[in-house]
NULUMDO-307045 format. One line per field, with one value per atom (N, C-alpha, C): residue in three letters; atom name; y, x, z. Coordinates in steps of 0.05 Angstrom, whole numbers. Example, Ala and Ser with C-alpha at 12.3 -4.5 7.8 and 13.67 -1.06 7.14 Angstrom:
code	(ALA	ALA	ALA	SER	SER	SER);
site	(N	CA	C	N	CA	C);
Y	(-114	-90	-66	-45	-21	1);
X	(264	246	264	257	273	258);
Z	(156	156	156	142	143	157);
//
This chain:
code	(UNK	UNK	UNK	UNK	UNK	UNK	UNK	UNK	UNK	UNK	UNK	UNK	UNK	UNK	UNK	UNK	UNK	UNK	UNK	UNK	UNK	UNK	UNK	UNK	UNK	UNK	UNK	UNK	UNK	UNK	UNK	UNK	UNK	UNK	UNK	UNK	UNK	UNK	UNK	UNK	UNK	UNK	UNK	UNK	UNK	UNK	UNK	UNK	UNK	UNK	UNK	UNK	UNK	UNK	UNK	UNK	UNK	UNK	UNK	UNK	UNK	UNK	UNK	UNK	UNK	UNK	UNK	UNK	UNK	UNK	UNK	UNK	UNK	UNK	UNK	UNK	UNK	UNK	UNK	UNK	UNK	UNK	UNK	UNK	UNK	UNK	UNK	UNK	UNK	UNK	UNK	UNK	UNK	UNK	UNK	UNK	UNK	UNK	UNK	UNK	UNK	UNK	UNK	UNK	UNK	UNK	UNK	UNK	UNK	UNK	UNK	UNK	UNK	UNK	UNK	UNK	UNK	UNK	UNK	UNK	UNK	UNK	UNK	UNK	UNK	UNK	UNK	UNK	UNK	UNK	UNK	UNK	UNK	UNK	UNK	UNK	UNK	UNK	UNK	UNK	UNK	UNK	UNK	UNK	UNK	UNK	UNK	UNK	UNK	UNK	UNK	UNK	UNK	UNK	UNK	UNK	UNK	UNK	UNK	UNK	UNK	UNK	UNK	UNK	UNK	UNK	UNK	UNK	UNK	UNK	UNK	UNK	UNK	UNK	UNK	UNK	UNK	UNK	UNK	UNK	UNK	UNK	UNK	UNK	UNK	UNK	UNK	UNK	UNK	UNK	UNK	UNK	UNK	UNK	UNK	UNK	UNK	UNK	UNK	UNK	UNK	UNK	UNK	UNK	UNK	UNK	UNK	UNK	UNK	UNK	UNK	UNK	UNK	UNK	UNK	UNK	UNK	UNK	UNK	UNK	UNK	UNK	UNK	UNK	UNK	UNK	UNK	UNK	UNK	UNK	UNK	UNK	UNK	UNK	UNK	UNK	UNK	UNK	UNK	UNK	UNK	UNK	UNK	UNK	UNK	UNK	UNK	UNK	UNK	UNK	UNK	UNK	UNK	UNK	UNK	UNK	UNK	UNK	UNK	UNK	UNK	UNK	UNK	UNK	UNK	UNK	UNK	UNK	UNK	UNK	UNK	UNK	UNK	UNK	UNK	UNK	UNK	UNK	UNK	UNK	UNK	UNK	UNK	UNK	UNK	UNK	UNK	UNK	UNK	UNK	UNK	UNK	UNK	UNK	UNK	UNK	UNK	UNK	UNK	UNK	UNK	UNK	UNK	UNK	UNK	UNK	UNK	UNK	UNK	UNK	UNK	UNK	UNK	UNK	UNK	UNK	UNK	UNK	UNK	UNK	UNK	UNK	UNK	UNK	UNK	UNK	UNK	UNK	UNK	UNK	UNK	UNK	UNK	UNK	UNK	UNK	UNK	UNK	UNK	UNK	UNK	UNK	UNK	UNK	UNK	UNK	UNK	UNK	UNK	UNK	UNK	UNK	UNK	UNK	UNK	UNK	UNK	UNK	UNK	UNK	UNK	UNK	UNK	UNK	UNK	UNK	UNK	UNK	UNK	UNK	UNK	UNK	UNK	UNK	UNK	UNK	UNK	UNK	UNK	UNK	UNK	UNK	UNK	UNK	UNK	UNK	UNK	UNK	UNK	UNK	UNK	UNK	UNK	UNK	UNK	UNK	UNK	UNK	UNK	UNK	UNK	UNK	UNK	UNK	UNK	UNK	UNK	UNK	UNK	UNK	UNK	UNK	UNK	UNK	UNK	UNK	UNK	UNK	UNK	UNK	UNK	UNK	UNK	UNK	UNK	UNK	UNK	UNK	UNK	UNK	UNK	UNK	UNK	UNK	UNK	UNK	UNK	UNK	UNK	UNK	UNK	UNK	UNK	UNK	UNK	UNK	UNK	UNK	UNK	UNK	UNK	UNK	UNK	UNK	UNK	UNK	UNK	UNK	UNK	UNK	UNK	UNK	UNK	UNK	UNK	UNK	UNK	UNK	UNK	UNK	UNK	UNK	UNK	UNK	UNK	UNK	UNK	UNK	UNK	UNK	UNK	UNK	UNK	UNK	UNK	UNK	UNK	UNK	UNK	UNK	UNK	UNK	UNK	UNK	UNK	UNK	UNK	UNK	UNK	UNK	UNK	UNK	UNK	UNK	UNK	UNK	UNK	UNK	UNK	UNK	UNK	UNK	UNK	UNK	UNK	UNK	UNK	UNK	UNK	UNK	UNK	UNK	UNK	UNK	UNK	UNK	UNK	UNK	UNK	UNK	UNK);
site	(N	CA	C	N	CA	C	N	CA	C	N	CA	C	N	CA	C	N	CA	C	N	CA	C	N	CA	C	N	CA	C	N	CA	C	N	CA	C	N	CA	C	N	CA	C	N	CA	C	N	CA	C	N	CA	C	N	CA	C	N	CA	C	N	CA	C	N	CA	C	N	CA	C	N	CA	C	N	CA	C	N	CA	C	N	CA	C	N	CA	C	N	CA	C	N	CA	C	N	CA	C	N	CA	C	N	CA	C	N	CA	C	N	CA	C	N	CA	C	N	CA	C	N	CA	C	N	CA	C	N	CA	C	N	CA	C	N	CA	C	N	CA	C	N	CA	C	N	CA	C	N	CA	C	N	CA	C	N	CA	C	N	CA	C	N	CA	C	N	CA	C	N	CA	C	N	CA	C	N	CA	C	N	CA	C	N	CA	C	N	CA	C	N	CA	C	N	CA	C	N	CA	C	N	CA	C	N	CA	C	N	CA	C	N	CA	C	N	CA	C	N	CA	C	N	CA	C	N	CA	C	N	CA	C	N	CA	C	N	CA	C	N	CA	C	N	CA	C	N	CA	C	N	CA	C	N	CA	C	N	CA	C	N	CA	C	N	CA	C	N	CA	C	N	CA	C	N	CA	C	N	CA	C	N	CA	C	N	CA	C	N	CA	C	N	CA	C	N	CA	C	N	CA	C	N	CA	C	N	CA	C	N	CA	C	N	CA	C	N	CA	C	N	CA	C	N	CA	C	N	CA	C	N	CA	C	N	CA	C	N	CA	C	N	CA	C	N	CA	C	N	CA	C	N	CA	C	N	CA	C	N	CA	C	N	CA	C	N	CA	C	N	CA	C	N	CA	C	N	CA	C	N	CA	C	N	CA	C	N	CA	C	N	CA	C	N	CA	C	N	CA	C	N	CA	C	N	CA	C	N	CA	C	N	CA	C	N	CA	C	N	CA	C	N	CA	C	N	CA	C	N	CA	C	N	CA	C	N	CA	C	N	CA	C	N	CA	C	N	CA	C	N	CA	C	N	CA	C	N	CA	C	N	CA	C	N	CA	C	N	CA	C	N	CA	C	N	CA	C	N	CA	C	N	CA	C	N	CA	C	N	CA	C	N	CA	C	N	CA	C	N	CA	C	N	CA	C	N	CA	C	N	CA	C	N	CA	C	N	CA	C	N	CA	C	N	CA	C	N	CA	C	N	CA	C	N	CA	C	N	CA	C	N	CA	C	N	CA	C	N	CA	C	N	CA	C	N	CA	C	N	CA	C	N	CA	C	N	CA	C	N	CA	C	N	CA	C	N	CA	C	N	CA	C	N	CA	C	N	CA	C	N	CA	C	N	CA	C	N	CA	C	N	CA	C	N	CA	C	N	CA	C	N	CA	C	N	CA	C);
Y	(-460	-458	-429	-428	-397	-397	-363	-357	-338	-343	-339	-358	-353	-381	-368	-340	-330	-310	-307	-288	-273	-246	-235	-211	-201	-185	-157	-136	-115	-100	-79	-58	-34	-23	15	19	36	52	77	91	120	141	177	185	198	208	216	237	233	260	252	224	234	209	198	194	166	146	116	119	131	120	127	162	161	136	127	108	87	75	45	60	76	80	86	100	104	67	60	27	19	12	-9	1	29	42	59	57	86	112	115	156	164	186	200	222	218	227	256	276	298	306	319	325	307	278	255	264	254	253	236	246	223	190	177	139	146	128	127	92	85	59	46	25	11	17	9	0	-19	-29	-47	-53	-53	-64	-87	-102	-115	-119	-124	-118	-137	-163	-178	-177	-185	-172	-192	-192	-220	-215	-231	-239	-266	-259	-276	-306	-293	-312	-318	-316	-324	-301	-313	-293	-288	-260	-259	-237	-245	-226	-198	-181	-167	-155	-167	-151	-131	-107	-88	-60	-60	-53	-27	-7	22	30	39	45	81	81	110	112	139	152	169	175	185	170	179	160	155	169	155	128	119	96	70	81	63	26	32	8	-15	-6	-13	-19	-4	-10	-27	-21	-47	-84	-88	-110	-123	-103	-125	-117	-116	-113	-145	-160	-181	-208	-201	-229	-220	-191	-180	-202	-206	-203	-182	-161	-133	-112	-97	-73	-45	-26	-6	19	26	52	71	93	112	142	155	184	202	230	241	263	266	274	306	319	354	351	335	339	328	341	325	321	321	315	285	281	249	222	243	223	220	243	240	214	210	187	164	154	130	115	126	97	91	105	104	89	86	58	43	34	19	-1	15	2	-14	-5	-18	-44	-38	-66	-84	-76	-98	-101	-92	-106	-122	-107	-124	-147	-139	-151	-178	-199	-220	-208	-225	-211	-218	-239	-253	-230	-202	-188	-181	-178	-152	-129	-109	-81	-65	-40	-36	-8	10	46	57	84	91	115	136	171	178	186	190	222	238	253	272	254	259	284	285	306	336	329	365	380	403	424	433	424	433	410	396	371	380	365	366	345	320	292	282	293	267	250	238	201	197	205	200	188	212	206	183	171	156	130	127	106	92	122	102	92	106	100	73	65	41	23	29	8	1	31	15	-1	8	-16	-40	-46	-73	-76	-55	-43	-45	-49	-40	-18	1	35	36	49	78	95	112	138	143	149	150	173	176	198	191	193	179	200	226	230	245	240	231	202	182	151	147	160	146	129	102	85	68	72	59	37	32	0	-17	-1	-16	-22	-3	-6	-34	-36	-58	-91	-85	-100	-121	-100	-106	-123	-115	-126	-150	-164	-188	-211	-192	-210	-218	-196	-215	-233	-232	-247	-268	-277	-298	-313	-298	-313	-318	-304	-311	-342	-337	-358	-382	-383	-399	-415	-398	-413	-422	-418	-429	-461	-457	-491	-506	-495	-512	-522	-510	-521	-551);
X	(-1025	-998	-992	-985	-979	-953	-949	-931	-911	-912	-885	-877	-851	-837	-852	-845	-858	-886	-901	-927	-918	-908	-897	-918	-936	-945	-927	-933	-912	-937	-927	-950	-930	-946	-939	-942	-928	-950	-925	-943	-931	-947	-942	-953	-970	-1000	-1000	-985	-988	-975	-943	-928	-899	-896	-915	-912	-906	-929	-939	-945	-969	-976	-959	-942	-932	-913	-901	-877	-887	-912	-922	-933	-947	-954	-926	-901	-879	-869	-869	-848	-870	-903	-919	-926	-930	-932	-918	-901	-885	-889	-905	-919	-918	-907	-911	-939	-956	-983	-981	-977	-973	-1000	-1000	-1027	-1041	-1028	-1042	-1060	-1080	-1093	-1097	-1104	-1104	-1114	-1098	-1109	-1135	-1159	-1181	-1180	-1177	-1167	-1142	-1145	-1125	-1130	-1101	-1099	-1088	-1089	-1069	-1057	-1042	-1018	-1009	-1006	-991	-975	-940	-916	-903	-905	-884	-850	-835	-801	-781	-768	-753	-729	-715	-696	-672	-650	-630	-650	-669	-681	-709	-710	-740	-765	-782	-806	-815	-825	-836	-855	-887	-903	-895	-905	-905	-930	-942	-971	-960	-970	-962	-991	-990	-1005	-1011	-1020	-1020	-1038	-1038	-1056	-1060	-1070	-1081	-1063	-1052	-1038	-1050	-1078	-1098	-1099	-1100	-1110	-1132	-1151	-1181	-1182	-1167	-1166	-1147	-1141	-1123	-1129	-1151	-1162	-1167	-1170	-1180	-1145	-1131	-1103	-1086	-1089	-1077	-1081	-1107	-1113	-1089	-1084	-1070	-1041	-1022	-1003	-997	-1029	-1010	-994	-1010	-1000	-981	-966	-946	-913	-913	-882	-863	-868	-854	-876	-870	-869	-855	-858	-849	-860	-841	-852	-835	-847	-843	-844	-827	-828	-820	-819	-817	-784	-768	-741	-739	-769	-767	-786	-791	-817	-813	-802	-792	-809	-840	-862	-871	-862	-862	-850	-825	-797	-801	-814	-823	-838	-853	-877	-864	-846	-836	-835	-835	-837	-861	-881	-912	-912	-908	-917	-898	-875	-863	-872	-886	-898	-930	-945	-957	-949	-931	-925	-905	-902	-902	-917	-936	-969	-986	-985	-1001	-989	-958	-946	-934	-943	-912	-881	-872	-843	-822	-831	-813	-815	-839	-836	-811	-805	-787	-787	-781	-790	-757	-775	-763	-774	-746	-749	-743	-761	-758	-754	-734	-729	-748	-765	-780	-775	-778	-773	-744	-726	-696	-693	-701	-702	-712	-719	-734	-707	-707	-686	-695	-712	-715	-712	-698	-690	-687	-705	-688	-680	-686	-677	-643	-622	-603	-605	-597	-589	-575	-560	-542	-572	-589	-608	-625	-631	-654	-635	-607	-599	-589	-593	-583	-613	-630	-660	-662	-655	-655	-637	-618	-595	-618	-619	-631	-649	-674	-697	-695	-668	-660	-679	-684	-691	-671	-681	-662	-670	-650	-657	-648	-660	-662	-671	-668	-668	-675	-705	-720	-736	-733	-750	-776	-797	-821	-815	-808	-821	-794	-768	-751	-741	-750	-750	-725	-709	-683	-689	-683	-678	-708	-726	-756	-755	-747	-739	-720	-701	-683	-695	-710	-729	-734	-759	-776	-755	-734	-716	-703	-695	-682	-701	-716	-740	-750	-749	-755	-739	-715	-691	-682	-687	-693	-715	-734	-759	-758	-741	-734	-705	-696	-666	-682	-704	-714	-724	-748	-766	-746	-716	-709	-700	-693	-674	-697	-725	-744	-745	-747	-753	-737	-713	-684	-685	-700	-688	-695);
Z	(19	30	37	65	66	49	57	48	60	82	104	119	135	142	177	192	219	216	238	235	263	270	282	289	313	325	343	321	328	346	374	378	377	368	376	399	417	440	447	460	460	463	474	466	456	450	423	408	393	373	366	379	382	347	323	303	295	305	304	286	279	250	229	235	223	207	228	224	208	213	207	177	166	153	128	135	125	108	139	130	115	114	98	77	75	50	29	48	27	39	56	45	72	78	100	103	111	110	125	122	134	147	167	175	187	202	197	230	224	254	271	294	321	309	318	319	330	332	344	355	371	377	381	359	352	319	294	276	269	245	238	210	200	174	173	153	142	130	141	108	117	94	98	87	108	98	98	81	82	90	116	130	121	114	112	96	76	60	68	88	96	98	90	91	127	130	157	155	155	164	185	185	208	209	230	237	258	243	261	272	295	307	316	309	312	338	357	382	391	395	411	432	437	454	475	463	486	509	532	561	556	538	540	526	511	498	507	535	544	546	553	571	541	525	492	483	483	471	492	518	528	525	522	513	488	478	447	460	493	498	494	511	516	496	474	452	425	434	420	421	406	404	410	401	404	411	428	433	425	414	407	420	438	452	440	430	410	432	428	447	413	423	402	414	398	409	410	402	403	423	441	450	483	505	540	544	549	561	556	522	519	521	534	536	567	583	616	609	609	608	600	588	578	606	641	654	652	652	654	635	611	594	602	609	619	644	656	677	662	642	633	618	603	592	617	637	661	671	665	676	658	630	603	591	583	562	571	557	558	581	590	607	588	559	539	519	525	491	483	461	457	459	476	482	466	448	428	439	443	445	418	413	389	391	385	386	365	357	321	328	304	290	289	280	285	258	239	224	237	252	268	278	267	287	317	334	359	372	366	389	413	432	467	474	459	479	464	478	455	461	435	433	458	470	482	519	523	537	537	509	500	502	491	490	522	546	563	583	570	583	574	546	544	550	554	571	596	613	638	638	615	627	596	592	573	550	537	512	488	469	437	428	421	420	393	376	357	351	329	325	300	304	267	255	231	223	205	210	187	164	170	153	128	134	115	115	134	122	131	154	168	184	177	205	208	191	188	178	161	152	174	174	193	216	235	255	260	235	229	222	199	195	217	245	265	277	280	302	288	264	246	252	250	247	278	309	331	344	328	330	322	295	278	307	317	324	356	370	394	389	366	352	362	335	322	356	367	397	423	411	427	419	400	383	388	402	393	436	449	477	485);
//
């Protein structure tokens, strides 16, 4: 008998350097890995989280931000549930590129995923992106936006939390048409 009620496929993408693994490694483990180095591929985690009672896997998916690994990390766009495109908020060059993956996951992904924007490293004093930028990037391309730090642990649970709990209410209103 398992032992969750959903099995939920999260991806990272973003990137590199702007703090995927950070994040995934923060919410499934605890530990912010300092120093952490480049993905080489894809990864992957397991943390199951319980929602308004119910159990829900989250396979969550860590990918390379290198262009050389593109062709390898787009494959696992298409049987995500969620997407998480991660920019880094001290960093314009990664927040430029957010249509460039945008236009990939309208080429890879499901048109039903959940596409989920992420600000990561909100604890840094050299911010250039505000919230105020990131949240209306996501208004336009009909995104759910926040604003996280791996590596003081703001907003990483909730992240993941949020994204369970619309996966569970997409799920629940599929079954029901």
């Amino acid at each position: 008998m398992e032992d969750y009620k959903y099995l939920f496929k999260v991806v990272l993408i973003g990137n590199a350097g702007v703090g995927k693994t950070c994040l995934v490694r923060r919410f499934t483990q605890g530990i912010f890995p300092p120093g952490q180095g480049a993905t080489i591929g894809v990864d992957f985690m397991i943390k199951t989280v319980e929602i308004d009672g119910l159990k829900i896997k989250l396979q969550i998916w860590d990918t390379a931000g290198q262009e050389r690994f593109r062709s390898i990390t787009q494959s696992y766009y298409r049987s995500a549930h969620a997407l998480i495109l991660v920019y880094d908020v001290s960093a314009q060059p990664t927040f430029d590129c957010l249509p460039v993956w945008l236009r990939e996951v309208e080429e890879y992904a499901s048109p039903k995923v959940l596409r989920v924007l992420v600000g990561n490293k909100v604890d840094r004093d050299d911010r250039e992106i505000p919230p105020a930028v990131g949240e209306a990037f996501s208004r336009m391309n009909n995104m759910y936006f926040i604003e996280t730090s791996a590596k003081d642990c703001s907003n990483v649970d909730k992240l993941f939390q949020e994204i369970a709990r619309e996966l569970i209410q997409v799920e629940h209103f599929l079954l029901f048409q």
